[in-house]
C-alpha positions in Angstrom: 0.0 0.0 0.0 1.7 3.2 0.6 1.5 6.3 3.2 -1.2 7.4 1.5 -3.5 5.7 4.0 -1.6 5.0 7.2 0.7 7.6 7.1 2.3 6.3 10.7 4.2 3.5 9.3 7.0 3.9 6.7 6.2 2.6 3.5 9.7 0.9 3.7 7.3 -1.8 5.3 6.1 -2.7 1.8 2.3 -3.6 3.5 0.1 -5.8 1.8 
């Protein structure tokens, strides 16, 4: 997904 829509974590995460 991305920061656009849980800006809190880091998009270094690379969510689902």
């Amino acid at each position: 997904m991305g920061s656009q829509l849980i800006s809190v974590y880091p998009e270094e995460l690379s969510f689902p």
